[in-house]
N, C-alpha and C positions, 0 to 999 in steps of 0.2 A: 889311727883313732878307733879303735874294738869296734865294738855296735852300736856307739853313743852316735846319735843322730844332733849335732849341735843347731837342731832346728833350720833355717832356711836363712841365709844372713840377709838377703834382701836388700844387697848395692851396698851396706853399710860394715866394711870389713871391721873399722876402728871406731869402736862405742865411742859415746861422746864424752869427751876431759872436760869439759867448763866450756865457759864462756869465751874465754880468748881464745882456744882452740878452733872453737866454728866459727867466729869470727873472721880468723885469719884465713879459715877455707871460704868463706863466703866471698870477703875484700881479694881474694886471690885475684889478680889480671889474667887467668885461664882461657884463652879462646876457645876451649876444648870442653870447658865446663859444660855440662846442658843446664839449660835452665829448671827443670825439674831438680837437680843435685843442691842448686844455689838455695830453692824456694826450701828443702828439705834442713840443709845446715841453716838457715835462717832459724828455722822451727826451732831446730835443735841448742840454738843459742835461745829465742827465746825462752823454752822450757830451764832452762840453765837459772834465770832468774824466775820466770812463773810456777811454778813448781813449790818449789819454797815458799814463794809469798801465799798460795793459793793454801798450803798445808798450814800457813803461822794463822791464815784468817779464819780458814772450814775449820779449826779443832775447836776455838773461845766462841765462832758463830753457831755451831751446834749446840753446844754445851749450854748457851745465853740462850739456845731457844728452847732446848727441853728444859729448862728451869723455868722461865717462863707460862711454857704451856701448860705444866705439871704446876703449878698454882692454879691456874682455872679460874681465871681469873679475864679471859678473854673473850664473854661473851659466845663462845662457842658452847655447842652441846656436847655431851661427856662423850661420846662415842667416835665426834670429832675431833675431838683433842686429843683421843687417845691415838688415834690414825696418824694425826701429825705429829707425838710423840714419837711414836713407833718408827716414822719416815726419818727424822730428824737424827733417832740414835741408831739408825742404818746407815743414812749418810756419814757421820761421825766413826762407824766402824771403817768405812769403806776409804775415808782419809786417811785413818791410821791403818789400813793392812794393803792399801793399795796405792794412794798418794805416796806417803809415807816410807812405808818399810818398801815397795815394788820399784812406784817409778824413780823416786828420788835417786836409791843406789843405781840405777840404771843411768841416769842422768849424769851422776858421777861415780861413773863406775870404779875409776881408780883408787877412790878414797873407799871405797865398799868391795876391794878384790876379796877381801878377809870372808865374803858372804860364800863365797864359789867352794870353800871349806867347810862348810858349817852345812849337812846334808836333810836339811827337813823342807825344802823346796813344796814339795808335794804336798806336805801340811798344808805351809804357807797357801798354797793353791786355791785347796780347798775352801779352806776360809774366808779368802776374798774369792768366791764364787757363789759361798753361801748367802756373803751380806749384800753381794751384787746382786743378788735373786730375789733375797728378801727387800731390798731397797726396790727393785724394782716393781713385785708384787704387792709389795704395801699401797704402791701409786696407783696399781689396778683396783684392791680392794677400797679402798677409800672413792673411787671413781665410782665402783658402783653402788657404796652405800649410800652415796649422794644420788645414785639413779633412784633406788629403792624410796628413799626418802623425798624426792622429788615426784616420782612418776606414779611408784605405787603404794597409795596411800593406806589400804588394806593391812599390806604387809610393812608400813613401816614401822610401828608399835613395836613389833614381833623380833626385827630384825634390827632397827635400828638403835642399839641397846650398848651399854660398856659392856654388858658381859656376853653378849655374841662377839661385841668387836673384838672384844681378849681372846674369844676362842678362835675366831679366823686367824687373826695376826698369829697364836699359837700354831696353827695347822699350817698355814703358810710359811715360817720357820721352819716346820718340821720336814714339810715337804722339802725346802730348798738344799734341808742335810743331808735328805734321803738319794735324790736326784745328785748332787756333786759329789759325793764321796766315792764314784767311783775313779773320778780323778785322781785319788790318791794313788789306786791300782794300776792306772797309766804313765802316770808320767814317775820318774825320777825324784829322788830326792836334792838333786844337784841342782842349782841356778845356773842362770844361761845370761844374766841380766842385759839383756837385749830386749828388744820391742819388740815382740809378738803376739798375737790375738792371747797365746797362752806364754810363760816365761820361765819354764822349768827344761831341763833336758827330757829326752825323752829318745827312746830305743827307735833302731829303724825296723822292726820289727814291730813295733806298736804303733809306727807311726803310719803304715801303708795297710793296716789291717781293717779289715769291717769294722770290727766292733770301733776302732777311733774313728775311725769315719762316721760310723753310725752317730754313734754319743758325740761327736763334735758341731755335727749338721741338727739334731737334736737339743744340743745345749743353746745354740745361737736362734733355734726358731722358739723355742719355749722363752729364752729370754736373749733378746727383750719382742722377737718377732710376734709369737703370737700378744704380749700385751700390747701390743701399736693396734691392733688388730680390734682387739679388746677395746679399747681404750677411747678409738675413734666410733665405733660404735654407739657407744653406751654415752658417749658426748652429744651427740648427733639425734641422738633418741630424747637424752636430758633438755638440750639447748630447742628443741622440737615441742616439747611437751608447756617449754617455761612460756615459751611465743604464743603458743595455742593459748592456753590457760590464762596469759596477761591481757591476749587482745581479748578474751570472754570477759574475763572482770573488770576493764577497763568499760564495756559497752555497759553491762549491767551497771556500773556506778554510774554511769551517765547519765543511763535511763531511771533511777530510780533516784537522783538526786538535780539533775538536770546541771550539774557543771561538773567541771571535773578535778579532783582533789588527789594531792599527791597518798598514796597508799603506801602503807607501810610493806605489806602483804609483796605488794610487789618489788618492795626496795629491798626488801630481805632476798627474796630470789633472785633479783640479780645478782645482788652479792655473793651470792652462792655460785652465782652459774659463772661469774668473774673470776673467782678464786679456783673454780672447777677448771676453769679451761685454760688459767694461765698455768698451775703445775700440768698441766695435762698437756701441754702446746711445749712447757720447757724442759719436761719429758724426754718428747718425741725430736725436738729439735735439735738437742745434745748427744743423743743417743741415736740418732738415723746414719750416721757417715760411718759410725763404729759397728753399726751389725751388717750394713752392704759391705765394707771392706772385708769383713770377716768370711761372711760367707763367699763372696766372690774370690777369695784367696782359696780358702778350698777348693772352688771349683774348678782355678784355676789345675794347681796341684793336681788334680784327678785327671789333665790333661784337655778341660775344654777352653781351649785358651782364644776365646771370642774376642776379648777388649782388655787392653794392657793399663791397668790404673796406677799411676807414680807409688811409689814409696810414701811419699811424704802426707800423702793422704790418710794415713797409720797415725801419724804422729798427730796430725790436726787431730783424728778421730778421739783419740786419745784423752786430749788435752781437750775439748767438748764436754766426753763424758766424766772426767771427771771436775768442770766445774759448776754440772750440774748436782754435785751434795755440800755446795756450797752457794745456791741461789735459793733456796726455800726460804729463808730468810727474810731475804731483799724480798721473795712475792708477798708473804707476812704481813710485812712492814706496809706495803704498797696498799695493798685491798684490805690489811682488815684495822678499823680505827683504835681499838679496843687494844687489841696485840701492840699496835704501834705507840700507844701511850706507856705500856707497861714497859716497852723499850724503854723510852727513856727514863723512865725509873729509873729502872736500873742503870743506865748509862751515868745517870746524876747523881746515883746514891755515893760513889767516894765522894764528890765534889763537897756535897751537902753535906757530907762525915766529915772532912776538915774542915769547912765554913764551919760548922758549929763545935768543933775539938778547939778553934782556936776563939771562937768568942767565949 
């Protein structure tokens, strides 16, 4: 095999065939099996069906939400709606370049062998790296416009605007092309369609070198490590400020009216700070198992082999992160009333077209 490094198989010689395939490894009568192999080909049958479902549901749920939003029609302010615009048609990318076209042919690899000929791997890389980044960074920026707009009232005028929010969301794109493209120059153009943090071939030559090393430990703590970072922060400082500020205004009503009446002032900020913290909690909680396996696999690799974590932990991770660009939706729908009505609209609009195409 020349210098092609077929990446690290990781216990898994034979990619997964379907569903009756792991199945049948799973139901095997094996006393030999360990239980980590069972718990992993479970996975791997589940993904055989979730996978699919998750990619038929994330494409119509993005799409229904950036149409949605992009009317303005949801009570939210222009600089909010543009942020979860922006989240929503990152999510949407990240179904189609990474659900999609990555894990799916992976999933079934036999019916997608035709891909391991087709030599733009490395493209492909790139691109779901960019919308990874930017999907990711969009959740930081919107976090903290909600800090801005919550804590510093000075600066929220100034900052909290459609046309700053178009220039961050711009600059943070720009960034995330800037930073990934050197992937291009790393890896292969070949597929590997195997489960790996990364899923291209790649030289062994490139793959024991500083610079991948460098830029791999790099790529994993800027995203998503430093935004947890970020994220919890600026939550902590938000959810701090709205507490202070409610118990103030709550005493002063008291005192200047002498009972106590429900406040709009303050129903607004929780809503805010409800919505703030559920994408921000459904973040961090889809996205935690996938950047610890990632980095601790490297560290492994480089020879500190402290604590032995299953395989199959990959594939949960996996299957985590990517249903979270198919949950903003359902958080939507949940906290905000406005958003929620406009769902059904549109859920009812054929209904109501043939109710009235036939009277």
């Amino acid at each position: 095999m020349s210098q092609n490094l077929k990446t690290i198989e990781w216990n898994v010689t034979t990619m997964n065939k379907g569903f009756s395939y792991w199945f049948n490894h799973l139901t095997a009568d094996d006393d030999w099996m360990r239980l980590e192999w069972r718990i992993e080909y479970a996975l791997k049958m589940i993904q055989s069906i979730y996978y699919p479902i998750l990619a038929i549901v994330g494409v119509p749920v993005n799409l229904l939400t950036i149409g949605i939003l992009s009317r303005g029609k949801c009570g939210l302010s222009k600089c909010v709606n543009l942020y979860l615009v922006a989240m929503s048609a990152a999510d949407l990318l990240v179904v189609i370049l990474d659900l999609i076209l990555r894990h799916i042919p992976i999933v079934y690899k036999e019916q997608f062998q035709f891909l391991e000929l087709i030599p733009v791997c490395n493209i492909h890389a790139v691109l779901v790296y960019i919308v990874t980044d930017s999907a990711v960074w969009f959740t930081v920026t919107f976090t903290f416009d909600r800090f801005v707009a919550i804590c510093c009232q000075k600066l929220k005028s100034k900052y909290c605007s459609e046309k700053t929010s178009a220039v961050v969301l711009g600059t943070v794109t720009a960034l995330s092309c800037f930073k990934n493209v050197f992937w291009y120059f790393m890896l292969t153009g070949w597929y590997l369609l195997g489960n790996e943090p990364w899923f291209c071939d790649v030289t062994e030559d490139v793959y024991f070198s500083l610079a991948w090393t460098t830029g791999e430990f790099l790529h994993f703590i800027i995203t998503p490590g430093l935004p947890f970072v970020v994220i919890l922060l600026l939550n902590a400082l938000t959810v701090r400020h709205i507490l202070v500020s409610n118990r103030g205004r709550r005493r002063l009503r008291a005192h200047s009216s002498g009972e106590s009446h429900r406040d709009p002032e303050i129903e607004s900020r929780r809503k805010s700070m409800i919505l703030l913290l559920v994408i921000s909690a459904n973040f961090i909680l889809l996205w935690a198992l996938l950047m610890l396996y990632s980095i601790w696999r490297r560290i492994w690799d480089l020879g500190y082999e402290f604590v032995w974590l299953p395989d199959f932990l990959l594939e949960l991770a996996f299957m985590l992160q990517l249903l979270s660009c198919c949950t903003n939706t359902a958080i939507y729908a949940v906290t905000q009333t406005q958003f929620r009505e406009q769902l059904k609209n549109v859920l009812k609009y054929p209904f109501t077209t043939i109710v009235k195409f036939i009277q």
